[in-house]
C-alpha positions as CSV (number, residue, x, y, z in Angstrom):
1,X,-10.9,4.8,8.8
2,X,-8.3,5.1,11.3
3,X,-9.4,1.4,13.0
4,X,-9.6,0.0,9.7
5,X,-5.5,1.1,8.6
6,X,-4.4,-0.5,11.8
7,X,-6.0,-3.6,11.4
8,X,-5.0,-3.7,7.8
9,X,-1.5,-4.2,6.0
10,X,-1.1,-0.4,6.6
11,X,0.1,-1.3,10.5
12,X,3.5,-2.5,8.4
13,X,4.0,0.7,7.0
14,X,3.0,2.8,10.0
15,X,5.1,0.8,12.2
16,X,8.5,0.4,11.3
17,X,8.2,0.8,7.7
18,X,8.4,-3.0,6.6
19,X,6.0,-2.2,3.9
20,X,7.6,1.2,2.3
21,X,3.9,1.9,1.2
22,X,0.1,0.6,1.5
23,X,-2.9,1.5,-0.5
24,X,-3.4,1.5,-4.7
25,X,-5.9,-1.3,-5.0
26,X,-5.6,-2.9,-1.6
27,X,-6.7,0.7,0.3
28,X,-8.1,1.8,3.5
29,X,-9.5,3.9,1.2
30,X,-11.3,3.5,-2.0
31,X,-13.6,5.5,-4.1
32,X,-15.2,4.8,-7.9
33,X,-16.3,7.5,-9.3
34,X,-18.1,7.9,-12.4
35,X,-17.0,11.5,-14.3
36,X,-20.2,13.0,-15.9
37,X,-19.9,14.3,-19.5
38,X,-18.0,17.6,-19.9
39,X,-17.2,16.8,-16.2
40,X,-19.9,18.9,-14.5
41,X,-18.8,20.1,-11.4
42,X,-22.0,19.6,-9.5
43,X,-22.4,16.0,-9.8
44,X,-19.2,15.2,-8.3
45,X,-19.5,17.7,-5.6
46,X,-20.2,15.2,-3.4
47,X,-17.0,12.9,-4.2
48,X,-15.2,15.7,-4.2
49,X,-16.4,17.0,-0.1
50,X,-15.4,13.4,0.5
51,X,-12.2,12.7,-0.6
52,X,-11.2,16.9,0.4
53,X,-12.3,15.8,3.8
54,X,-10.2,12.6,4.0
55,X,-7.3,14.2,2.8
56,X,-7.9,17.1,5.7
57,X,-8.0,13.8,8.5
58,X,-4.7,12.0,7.3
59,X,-2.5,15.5,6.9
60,X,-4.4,15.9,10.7
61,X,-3.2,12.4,12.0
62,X,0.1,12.3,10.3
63,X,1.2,16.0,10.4
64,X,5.1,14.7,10.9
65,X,8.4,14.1,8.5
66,X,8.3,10.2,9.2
67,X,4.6,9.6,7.4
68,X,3.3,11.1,4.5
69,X,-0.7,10.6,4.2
70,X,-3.5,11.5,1.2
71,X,-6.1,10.3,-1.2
72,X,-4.8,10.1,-4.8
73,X,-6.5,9.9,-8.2
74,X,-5.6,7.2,-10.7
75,X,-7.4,6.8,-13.8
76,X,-9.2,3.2,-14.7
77,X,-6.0,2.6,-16.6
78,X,-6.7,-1.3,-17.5
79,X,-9.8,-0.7,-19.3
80,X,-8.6,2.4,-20.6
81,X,-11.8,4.0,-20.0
82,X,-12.4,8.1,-19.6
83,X,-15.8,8.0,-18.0
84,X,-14.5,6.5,-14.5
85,X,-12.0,7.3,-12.2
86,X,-10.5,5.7,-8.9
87,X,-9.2,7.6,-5.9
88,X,-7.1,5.6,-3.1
89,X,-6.0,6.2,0.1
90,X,-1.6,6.1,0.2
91,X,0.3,6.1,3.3
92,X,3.9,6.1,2.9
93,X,7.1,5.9,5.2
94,X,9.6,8.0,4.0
95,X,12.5,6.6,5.8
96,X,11.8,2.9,3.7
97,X,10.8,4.0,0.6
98,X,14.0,5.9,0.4
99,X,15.3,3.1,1.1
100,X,13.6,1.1,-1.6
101,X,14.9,3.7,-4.1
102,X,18.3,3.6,-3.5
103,X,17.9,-0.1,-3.4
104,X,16.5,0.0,-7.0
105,X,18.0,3.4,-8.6
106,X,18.6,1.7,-11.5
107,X,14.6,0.8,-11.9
108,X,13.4,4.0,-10.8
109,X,16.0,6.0,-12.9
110,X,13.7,6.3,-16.4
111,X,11.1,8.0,-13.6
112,X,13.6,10.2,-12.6
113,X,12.6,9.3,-9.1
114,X,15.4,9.9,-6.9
115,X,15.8,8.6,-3.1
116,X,14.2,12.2,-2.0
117,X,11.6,12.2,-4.3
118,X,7.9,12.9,-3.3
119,X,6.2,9.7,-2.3
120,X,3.1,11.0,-4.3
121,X,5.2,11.6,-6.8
122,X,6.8,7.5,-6.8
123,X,3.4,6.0,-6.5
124,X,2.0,8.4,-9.5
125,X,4.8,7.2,-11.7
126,X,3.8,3.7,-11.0
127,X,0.4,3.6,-11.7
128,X,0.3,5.9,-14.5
129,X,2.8,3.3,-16.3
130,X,0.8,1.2,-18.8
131,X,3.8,-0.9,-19.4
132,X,4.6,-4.2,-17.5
133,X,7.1,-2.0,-15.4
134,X,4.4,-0.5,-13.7
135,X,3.7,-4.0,-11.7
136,X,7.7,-4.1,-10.9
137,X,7.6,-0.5,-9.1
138,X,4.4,-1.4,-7.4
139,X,5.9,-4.3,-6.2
140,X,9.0,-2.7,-4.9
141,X,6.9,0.3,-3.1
142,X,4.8,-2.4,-1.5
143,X,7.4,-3.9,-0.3
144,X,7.0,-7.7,-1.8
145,X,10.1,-10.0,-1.8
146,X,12.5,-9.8,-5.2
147,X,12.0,-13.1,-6.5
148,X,8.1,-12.7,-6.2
149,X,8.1,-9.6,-8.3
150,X,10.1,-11.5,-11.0
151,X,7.7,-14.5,-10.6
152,X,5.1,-12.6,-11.0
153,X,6.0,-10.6,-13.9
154,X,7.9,-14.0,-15.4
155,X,4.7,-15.9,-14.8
156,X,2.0,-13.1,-16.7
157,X,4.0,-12.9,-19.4
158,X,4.1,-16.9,-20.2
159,X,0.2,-17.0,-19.4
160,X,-0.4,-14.1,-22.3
161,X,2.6,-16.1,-24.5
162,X,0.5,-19.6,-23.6
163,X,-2.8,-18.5,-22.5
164,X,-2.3,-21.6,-20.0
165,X,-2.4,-20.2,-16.7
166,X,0.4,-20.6,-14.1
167,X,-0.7,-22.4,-10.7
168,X,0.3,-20.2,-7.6
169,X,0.4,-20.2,-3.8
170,X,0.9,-17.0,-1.2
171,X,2.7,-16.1,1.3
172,X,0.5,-14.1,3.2
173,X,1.6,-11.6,6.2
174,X,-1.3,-11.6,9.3
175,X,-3.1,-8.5,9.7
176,X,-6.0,-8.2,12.8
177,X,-8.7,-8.3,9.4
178,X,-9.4,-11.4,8.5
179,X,-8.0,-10.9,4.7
180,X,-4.7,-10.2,5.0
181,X,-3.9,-8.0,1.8
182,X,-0.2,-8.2,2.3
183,X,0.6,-11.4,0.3
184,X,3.0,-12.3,-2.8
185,X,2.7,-14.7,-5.0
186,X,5.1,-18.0,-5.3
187,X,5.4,-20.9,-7.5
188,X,2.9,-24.0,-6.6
189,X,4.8,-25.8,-4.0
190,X,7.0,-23.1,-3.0
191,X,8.9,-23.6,0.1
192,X,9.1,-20.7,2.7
193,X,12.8,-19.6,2.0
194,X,15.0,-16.8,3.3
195,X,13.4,-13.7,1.8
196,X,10.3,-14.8,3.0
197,X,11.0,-15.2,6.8
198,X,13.0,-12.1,7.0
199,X,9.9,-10.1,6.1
200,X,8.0,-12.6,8.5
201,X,9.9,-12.3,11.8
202,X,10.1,-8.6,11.7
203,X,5.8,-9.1,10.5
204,X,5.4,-11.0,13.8
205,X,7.3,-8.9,16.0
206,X,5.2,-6.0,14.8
207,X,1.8,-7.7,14.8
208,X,2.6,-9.4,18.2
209,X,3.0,-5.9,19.8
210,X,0.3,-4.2,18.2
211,X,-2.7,-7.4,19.3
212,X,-1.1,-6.3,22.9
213,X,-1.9,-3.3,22.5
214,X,-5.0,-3.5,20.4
215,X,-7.2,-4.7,23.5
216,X,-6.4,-2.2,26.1
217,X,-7.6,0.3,23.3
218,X,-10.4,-1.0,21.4
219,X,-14.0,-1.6,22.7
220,X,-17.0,0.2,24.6
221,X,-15.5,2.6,27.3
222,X,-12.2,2.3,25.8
223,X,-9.5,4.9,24.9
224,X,-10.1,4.3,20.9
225,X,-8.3,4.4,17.6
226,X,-6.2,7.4,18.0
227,X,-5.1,7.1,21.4
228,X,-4.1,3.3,19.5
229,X,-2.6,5.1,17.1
230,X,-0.2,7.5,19.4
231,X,0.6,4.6,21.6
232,X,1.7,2.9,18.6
233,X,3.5,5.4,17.3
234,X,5.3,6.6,20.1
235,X,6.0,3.0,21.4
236,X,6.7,1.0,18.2
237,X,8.0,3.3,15.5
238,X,11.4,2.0,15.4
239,X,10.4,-2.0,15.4
């Protein structure tokens, strides 16, 4: 789990904060679970040991103020279903998503989330909103470009007004897994413009550093993911 948030998008928010947080849909960790009728206890004891046990690991790994670490529960809110559920893993930095508050306060205002608030608390607010909003503030916490959020919102509402859809391109981040699930969408032809590279450069610096380190850590008789992860941490933080 620990290899697998390293080599994901997650590095950007452990290192440095560029992403203010990682998980929701994208996740290191993800769980589907189907809620029995009258929500029996017994048959989702076993969900239940899993995601108890993940949660006692991240509060373990990330026990200081900088990172905040859990599963979280989110109901199958597009189908509007009540006999499934989702849990995901969230990682946030509190530092940036502070930062993305006060940035936004106007946004996160009708959420009464303030630049202190809980970052359980943000991310709740943002999935439990079935109104287009909800892919704004995910957006912001995820830490995608401006414009993209608008072209992406702008985009969805002329495909339901058309029910044409709207070509697209990425810009995608690297991450050491091949899939790199830190990517925005932009308008077919889209140039690489100003907002994009900022968050680039700083990616590259980041990534750079941790593929360095990466192979002196990983592999048979090798130090492993956590030492990775302390090295990282105590080396890299401030990138």
């Amino acid at each position: 789990m620990l290899l697998q948030m390293l080599d994901s998008s997650a590095l950007y928010t452990l290192i440095g904060g560029l992403k203010p947080m990682s998980g929701f849909m994208a996740s290191f960790i993800r769980h589907r679970i189907s809620l029995p009728r009258f929500h029996e206890f017994r048959s989702l004891r076993r969900s239940l040991q899993a995601i108890e046990l993940e949660r006692q690991i991240l509060a373990a790994l990330f026990p200081g103020p900088e990172l905040f670490a859990t599963v979280h529960s989110s109901p199958d809110s597009e189908h509007f279903r009540s006999d499934r559920t989702f849990a995901f893993g969230l990682l946030a930095h509190r530092a940036s998503l502070s930062a993305a508050v006060t940035r936004h306060q106007a946004f996160f205002a009708p959420y009464l989330i303030t630049p202190s608030s809980h970052p359980l608390e943000v991310m709740l607010a943002a999935v439990n909103d079935t109104s287009p909003s909800s892919a704004r503030a995910i957006g912001y916490l995820m830490g995608y470009p401006d414009y993209a959020i608008d072209f992406w919102l702008e985009s969805r509402a002329r495909e339901r007004a058309t029910g044409r859809k709207i070509p697209r391109a990425h810009v995608f981040v690297p991450t050491y897994s091949k899939r790199s699930n830190f990517a925005w969408a932009v308008p077919k032809g889209h140039r690489t413009c100003p907002e994009d590279q900022a968050i680039l450069d700083r990616a590259a610096t980041i990534f750079d550093a941790y593929r360095l380190r990466r192979q002196h850590y990983i592999g048979k008789g090798k130090p492993g993911p956590t030492a990775l992860l302390n090295d990282c941490l105590q080396s890299l933080f401030q990138l």
